[in-house]
Each structure stands twice: as C-alpha cells, then as structure tokens.
TORRO-766321 format. One record per atom (N, C-alpha, C): chain; z, x, y. Coordinates in Angstrom, 2 decimals, decimal comma. Atoms other than C-alpha are relative to their C-alpha. Example, Ala and Ser with C-alpha at 12.3 -4.5 7.8 and 13.67 -1.06 7.14 Angstrom:
! TORRO-766321
A:0,00:0,89:-1,19
A:7,80:12,30:-4,50
A:0,00:0,90:1,20
A:-0,06:-0,82:-1,19
A:7,14:13,67:-1,06
A:0,73:-0,77:1,09
***
This chain:
! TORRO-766321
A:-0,54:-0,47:-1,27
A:75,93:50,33:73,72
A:-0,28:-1,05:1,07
A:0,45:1,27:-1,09
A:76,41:47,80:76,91
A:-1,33:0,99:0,69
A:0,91:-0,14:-1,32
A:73,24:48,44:78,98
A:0,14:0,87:1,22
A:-0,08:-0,78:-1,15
A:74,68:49,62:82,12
A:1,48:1,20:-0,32
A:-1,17:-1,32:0,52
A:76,82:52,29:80,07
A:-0,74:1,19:0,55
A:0,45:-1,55:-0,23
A:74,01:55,09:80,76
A:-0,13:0,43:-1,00
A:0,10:-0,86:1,28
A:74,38:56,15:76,91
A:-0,81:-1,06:-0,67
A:0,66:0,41:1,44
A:72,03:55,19:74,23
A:-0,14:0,24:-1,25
A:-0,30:-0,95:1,29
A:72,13:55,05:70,70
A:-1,10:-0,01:-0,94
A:1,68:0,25:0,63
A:69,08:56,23:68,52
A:0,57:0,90:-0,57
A:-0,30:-0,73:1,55
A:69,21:57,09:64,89
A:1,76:0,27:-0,19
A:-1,43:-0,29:0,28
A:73,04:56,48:65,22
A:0,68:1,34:0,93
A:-0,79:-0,94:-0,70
A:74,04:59,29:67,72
A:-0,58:-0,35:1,37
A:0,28:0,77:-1,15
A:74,76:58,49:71,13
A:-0,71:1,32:0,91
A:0,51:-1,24:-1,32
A:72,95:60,39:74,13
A:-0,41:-1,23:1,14
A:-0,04:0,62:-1,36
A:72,96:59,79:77,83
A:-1,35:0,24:1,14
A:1,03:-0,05:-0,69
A:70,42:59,24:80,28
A:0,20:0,95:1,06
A:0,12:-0,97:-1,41
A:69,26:61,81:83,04
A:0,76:-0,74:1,60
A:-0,25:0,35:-0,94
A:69,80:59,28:85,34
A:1,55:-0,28:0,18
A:-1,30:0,13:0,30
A:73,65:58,54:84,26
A:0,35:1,09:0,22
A:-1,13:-1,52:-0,08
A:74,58:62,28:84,09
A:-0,01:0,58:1,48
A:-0,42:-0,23:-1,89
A:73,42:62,70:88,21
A:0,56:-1,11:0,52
A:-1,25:0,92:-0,66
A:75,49:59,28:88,88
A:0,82:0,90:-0,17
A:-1,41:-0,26:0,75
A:78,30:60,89:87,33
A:0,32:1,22:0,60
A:-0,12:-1,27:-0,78
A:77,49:64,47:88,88
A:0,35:-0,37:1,80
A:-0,62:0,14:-1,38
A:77,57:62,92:91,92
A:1,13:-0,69:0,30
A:-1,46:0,56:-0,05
A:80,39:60,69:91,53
A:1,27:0,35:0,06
A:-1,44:-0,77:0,40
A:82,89:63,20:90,61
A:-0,02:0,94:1,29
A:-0,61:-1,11:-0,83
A:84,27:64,83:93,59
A:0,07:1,06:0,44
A:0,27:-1,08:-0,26
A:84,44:68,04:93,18
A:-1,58:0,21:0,23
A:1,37:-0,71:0,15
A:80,50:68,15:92,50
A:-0,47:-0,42:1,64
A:0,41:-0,02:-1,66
A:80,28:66,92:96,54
A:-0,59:1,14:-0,12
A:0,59:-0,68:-0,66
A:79,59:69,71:97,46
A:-1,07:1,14:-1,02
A:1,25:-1,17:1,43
A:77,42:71,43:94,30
A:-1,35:-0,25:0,06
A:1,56:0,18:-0,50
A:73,65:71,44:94,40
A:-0,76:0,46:-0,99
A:0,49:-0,08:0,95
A:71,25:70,80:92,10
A:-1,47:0,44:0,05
A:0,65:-0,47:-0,36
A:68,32:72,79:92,10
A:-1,44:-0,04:-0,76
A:1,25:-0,43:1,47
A:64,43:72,92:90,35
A:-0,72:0,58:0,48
A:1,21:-1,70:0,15
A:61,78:75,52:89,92
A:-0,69:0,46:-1,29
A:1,16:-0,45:0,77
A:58,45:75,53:88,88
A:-0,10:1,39:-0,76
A:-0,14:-1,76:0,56
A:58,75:78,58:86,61
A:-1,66:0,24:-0,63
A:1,52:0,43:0,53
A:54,71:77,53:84,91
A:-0,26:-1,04:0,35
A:0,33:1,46:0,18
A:52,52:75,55:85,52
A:-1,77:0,11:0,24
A:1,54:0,04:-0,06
A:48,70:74,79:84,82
A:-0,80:-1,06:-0,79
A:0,57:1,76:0,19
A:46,11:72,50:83,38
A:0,75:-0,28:-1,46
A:-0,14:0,46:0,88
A:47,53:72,44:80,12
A:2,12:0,11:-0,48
A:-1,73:-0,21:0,10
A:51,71:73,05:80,34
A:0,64:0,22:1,61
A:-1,15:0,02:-1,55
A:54,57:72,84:83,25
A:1,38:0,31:-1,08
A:-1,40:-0,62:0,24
A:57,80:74,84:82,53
A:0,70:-0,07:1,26
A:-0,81:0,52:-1,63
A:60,16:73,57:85,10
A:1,85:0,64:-0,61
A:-1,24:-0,82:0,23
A:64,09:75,60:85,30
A:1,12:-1,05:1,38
A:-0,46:0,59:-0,80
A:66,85:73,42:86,89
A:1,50:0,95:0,25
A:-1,56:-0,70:0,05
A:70,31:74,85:88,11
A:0,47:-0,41:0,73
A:-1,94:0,84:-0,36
A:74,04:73,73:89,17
A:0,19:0,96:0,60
A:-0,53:-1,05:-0,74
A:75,22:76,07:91,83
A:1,38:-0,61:0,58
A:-0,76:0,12:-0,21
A:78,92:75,77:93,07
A:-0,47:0,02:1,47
A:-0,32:0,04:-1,69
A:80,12:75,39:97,12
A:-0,70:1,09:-0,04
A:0,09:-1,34:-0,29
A:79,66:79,18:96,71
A:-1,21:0,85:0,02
A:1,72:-0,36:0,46
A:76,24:79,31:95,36
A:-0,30:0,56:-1,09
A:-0,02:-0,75:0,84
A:77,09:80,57:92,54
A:-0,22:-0,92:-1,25
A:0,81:0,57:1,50
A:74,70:79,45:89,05
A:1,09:-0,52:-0,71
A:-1,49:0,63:0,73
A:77,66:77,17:87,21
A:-1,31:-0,10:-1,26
A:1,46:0,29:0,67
A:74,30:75,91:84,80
A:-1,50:0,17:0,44
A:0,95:0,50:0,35
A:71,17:75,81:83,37
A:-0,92:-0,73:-0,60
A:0,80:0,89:1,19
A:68,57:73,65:82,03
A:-1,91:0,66:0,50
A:1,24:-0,51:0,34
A:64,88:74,56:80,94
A:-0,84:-0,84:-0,73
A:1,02:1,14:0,54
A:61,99:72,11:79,90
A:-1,53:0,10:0,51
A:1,49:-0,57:-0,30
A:58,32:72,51:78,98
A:-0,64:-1,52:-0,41
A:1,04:1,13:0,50
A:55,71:69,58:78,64
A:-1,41:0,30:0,00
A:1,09:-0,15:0,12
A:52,69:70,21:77,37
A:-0,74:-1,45:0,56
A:0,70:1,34:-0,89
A:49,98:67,26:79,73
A:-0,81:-0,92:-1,51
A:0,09:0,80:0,87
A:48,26:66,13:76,39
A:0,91:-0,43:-0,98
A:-0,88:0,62:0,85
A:51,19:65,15:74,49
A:0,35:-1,19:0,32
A:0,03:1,20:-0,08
A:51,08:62,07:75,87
A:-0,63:-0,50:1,19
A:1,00:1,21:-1,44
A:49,14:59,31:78,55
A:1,10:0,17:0,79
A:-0,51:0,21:-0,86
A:52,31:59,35:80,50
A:-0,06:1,54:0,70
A:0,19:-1,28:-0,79
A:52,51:63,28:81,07
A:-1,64:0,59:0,14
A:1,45:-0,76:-0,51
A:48,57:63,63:81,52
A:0,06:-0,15:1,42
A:-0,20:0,48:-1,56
A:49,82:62,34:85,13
A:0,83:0,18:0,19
A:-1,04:-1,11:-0,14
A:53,13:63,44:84,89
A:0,80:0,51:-0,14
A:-0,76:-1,00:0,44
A:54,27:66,34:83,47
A:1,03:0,88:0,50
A:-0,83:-0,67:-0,66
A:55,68:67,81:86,47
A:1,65:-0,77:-0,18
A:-2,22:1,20:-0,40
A:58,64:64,80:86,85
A:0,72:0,09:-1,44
A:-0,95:0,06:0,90
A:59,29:64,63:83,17
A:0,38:1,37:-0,21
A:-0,47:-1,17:0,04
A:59,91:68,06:82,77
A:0,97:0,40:1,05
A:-1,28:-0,31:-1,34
A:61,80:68,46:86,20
A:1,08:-0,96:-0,35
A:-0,98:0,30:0,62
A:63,89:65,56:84,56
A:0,93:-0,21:-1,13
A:-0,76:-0,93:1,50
A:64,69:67,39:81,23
A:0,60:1,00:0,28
A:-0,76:-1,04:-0,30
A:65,45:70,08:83,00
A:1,49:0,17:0,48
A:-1,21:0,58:-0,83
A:68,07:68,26:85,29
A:0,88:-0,23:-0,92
A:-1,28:0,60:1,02
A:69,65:66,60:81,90
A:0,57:1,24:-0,70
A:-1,38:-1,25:0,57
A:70,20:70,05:80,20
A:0,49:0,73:0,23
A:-1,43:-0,72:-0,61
A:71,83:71,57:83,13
A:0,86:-0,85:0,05
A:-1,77:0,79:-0,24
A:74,25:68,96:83,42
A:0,16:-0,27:-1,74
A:-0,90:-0,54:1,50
A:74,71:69,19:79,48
A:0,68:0,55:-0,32
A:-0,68:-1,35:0,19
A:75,41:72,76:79,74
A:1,36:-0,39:1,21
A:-1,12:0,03:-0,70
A:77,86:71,97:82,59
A:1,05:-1,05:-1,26
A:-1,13:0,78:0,73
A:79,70:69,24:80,23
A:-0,29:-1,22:-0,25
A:0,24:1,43:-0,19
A:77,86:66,16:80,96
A:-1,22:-0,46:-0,64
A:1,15:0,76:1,05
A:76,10:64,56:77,87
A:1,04:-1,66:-0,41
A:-0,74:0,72:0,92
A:77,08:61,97:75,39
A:0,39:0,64:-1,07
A:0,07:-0,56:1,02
A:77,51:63,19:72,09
A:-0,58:1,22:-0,32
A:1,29:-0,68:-0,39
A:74,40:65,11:72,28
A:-0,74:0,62:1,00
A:0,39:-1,09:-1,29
A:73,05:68,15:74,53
A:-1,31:-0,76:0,37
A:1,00:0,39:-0,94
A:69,76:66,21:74,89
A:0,18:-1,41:0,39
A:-0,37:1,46:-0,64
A:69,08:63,26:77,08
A:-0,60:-1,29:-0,56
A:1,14:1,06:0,68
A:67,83:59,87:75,89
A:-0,87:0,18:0,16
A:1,08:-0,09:-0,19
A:65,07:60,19:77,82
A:-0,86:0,64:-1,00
A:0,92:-1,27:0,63
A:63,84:63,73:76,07
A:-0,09:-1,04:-1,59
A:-0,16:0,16:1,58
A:64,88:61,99:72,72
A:-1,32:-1,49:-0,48
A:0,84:1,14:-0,13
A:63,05:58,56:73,67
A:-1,49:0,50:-0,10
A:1,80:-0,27:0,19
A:59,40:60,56:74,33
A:0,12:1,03:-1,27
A:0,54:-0,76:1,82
A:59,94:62,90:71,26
A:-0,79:-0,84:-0,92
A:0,41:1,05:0,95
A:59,98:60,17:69,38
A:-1,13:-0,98:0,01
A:1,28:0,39:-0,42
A:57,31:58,47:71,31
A:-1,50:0,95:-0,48
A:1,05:-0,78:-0,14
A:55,02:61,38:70,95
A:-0,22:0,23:-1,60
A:-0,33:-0,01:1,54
A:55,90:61,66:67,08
A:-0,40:-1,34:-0,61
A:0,60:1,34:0,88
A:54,73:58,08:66,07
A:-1,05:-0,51:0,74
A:1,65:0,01:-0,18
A:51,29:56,19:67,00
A:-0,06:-1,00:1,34
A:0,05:0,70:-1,51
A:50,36:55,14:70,50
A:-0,44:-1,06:0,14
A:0,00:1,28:-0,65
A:51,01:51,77:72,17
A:-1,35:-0,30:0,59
A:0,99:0,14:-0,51
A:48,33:50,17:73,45
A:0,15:0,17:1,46
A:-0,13:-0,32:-1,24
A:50,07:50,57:76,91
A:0,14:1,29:0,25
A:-0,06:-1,15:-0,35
A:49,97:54,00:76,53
A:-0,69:0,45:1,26
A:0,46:-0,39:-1,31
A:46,84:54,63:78,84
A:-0,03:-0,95:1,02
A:0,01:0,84:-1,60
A:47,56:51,96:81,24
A:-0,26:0,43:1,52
A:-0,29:-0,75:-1,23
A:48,93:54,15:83,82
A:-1,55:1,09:0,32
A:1,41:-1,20:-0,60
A:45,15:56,36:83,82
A:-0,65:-0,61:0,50
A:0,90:0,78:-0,45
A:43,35:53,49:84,69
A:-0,20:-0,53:1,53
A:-0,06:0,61:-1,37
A:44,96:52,83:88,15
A:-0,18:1,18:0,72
A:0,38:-0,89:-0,67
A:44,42:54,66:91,19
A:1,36:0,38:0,47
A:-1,34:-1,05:0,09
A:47,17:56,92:92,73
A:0,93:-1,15:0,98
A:-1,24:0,56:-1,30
A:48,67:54,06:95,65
A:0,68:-0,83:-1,83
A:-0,83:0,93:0,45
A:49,31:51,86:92,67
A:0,76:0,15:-1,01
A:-1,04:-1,45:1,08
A:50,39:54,72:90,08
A:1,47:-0,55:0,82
A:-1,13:-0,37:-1,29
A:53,27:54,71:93,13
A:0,81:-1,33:0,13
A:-0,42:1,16:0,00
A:53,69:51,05:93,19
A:0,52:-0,25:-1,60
A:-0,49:-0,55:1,25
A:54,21:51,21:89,76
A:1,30:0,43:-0,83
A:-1,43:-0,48:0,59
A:56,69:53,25:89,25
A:0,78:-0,37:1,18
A:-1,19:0,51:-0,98
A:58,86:52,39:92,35
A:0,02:-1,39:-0,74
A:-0,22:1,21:0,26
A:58,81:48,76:90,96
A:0,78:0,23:-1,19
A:-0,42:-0,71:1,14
A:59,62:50,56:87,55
A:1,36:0,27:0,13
A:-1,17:-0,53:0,03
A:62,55:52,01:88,80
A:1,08:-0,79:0,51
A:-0,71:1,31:-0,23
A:63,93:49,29:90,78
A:0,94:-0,84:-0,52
A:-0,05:0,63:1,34
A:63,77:47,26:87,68
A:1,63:0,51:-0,85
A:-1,06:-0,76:0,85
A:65,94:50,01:85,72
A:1,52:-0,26:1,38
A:-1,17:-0,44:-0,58
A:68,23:50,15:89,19
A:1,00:-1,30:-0,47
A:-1,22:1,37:0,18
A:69,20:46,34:88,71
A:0,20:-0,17:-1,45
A:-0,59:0,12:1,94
A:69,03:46,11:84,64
A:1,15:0,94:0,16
A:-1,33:-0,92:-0,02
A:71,63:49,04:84,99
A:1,27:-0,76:0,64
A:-1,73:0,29:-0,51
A:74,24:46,98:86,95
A:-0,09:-1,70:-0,61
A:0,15:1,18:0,35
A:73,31:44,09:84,94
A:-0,18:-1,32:0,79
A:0,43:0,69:-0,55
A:71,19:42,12:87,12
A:-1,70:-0,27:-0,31
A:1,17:-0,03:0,76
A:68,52:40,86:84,68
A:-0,71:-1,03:0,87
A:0,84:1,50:-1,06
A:67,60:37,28:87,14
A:-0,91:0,90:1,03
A:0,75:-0,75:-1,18
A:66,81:39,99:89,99
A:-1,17:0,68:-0,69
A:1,28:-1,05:0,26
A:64,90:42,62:88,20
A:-1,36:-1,06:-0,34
A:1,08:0,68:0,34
A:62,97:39,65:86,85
A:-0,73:-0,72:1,03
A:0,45:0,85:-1,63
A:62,55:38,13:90,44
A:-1,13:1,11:0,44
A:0,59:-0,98:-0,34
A:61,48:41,82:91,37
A:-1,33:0,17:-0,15
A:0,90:-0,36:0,49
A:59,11:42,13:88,87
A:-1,21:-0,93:0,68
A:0,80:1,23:-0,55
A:57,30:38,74:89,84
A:-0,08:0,30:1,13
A:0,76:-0,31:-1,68
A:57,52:39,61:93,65
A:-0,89:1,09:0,33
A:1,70:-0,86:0,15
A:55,50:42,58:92,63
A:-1,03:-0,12:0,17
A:1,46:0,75:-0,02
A:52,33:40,45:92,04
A:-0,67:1,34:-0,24
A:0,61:-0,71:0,83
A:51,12:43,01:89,96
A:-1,51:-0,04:-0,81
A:1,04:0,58:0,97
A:47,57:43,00:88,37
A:0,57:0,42:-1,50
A:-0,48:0,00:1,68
A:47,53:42,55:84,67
A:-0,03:1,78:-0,16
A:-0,03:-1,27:-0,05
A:46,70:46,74:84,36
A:1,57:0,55:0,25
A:-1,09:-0,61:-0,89
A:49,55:47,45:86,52
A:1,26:-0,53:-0,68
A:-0,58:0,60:0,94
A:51,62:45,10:84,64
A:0,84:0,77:-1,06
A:0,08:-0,68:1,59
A:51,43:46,53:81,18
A:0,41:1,89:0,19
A:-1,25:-1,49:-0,26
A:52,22:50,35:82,80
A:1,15:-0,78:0,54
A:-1,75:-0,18:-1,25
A:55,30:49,13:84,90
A:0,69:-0,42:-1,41
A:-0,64:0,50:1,26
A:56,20:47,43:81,10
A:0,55:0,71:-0,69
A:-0,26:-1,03:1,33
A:55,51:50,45:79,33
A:1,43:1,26:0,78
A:-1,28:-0,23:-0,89
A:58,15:51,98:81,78
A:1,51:-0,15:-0,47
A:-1,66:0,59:0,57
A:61,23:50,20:80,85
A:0,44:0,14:-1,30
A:-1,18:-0,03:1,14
A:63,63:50,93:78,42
A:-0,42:-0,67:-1,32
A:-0,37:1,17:0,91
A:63,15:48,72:74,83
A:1,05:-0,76:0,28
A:-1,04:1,17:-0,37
A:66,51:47,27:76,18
A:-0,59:-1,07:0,58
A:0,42:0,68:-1,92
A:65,34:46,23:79,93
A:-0,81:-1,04:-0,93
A:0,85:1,26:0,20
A:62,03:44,22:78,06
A:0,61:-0,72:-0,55
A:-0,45:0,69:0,92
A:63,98:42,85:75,25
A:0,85:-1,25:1,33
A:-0,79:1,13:-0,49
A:66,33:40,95:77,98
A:-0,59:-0,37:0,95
A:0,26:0,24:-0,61
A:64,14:40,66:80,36
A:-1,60:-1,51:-0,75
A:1,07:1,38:0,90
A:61,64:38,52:77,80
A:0,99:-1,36:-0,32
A:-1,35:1,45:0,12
A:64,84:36,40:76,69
A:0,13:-0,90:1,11
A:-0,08:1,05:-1,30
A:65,09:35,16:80,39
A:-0,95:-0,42:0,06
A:0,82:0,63:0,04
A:61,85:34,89:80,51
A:-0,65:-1,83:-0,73
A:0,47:0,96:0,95
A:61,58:32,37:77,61
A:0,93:-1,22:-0,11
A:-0,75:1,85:-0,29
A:64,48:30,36:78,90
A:0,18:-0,33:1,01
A:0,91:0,36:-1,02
A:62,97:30,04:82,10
A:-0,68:-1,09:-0,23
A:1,52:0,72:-0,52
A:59,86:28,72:80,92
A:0,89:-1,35:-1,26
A:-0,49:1,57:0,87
A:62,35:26,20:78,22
A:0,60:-0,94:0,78
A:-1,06:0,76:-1,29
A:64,37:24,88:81,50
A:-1,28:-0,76:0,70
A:0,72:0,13:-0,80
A:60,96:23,83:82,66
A:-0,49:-1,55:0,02
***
C-alpha cells in the first residue's frame, strides 16, 4: 500500500487507520455538520471502556463504536489506555457507519493486537521512564512525524525529528511510535545522508 493511502496491509487483508477514517469523515461533506462523540463508560486502575458515537445535524445516533484496554497489556497503555481506547472506539464507529478498508477493525487495533500477542521490544518501556512534559513532547513530535510521512514528506519528518534534540530515552519512545513504514524510510534517508557525506 503507498504510505499516504491511510490503509495497511497485515497478514494480506487491508485495514485503515483511525486517523484516515476521521480525514475522510471529515472530508466528505455531508459529515460537516455530524459530530463525533466519546464516553468514558469504565474506567479504573486496571481497564478503560471508552463508547464513541456519530450523531447526524439532528442529533440523532447514525453509529457506534466500543473499545476496552486492559493498562497491563502493554508499556504503552500502562500510560495510555484512555487515548487508545478512545481511538478504537472512534475507528469502529466510523466502520459501522461505512468507513473501513476491507476490515471492520482499524490498523491501529490490529497493529497492538499483534504487538501484545508476540514478545516485547526493548522500546517497549521507554515511554515509563520519562516524566509527563516530555511523555507530551514525545508524542506531539510523534505525531508530527506521522503528519508529514502521510503526505510523503520523509526529508521534513526527518528534519523534525532532529530539530527535536531529543535525549537518547526520548528517542527510542518517539521511534517506538511510528509506523514499521515511517522507520523503514525514514532509516533509508538516513543512510544516504550519512553516504552523501
């Protein structure tokens, strides 16, 4: 799949990212004026059940989506469970409205299954080690990253990353962050960078 398609393909069936299916919700016209909604339905030290919903102009429930994360199932949701769950929830109301790939779930959900199902990275606990400003720095740099890899602007994100000035810690989470795409092309530049040198 190109990169800034939004769909990914794992184990041969395609599925679309959370973040592609609210471009797309918002892109389309009619959904102007529709509103996308979330709600803590649980939540405590050991699980967050988060309920998202699609309401029309009218206000009236078009979808739902529903997503639980248990906090030890992985280093990223021991810190946070609330967002990934509030953005599983988001992908399988806009499923149920119409807007997947192939597949009702989203890469994302399919990406940490599978994460949580095989044996942890050494960047897993990265992100526990920092304190909460740079948790923040972190992921805003994180996302950044994904905004320009998405419109295929691998020179920038890699400029980005470097104007970060990141400690090594901080590093290795904002890494464990990105996509397998994003590093894969963002190491390639890297390495013909440092051959131009």
């Amino acid at each position: 799949m190109k990169p800034d398609s939004g769909k990914v393909m794992i184990h041969g069936k395609e599925y679309s990212t959370v973040a592609s299916r609210v471009a797309q919700f918002r892109a389309n016209g009619m959904y102007v004026v529709w509103s996308i909604t979330t709600e803590v339905l649980f939540r405590d030290s050991e699980v967050v059940v988060m309920k998202a919903s699609i309401a029309d102009d009218k206000g009236r429930v078009i979808a739902t989506g529903h997503a639980e994360e248990v906090r030890a199932s992985s280093q990223i949701n021991r810190t946070s469970a609330l967002e990934n769950a509030e953005t599983s929830a988001i992908g399988r109301a806009l499923a149920a409205l119409g807007m997947a790939g192939t597949e009702f779930a989203s890469a994302d959900e399919v990406a940490q299954a599978i994460q949580q199902q095989g044996a942890h990275r050494p960047s897993d606990g990265a992100m526990e080690s920092l304190d909460t400003d740079m948790k923040t720095v972190v992921i805003d740099t994180a996302e950044e990253v994904k905004v320009l890899m998405a419109g295929g602007k691998t020179d920038e994100a890699l400029t980005w990353l470097e104007a970060a000035m990141l400690p090594a810690e901080a590093k290795i989470a904002c890494w464990a962050l990105l996509p397998s795409h994003y590093r894969s092309a963002i190491k390639k530049l890297q390495e013909a960078k440092r051959g131009q040198r």
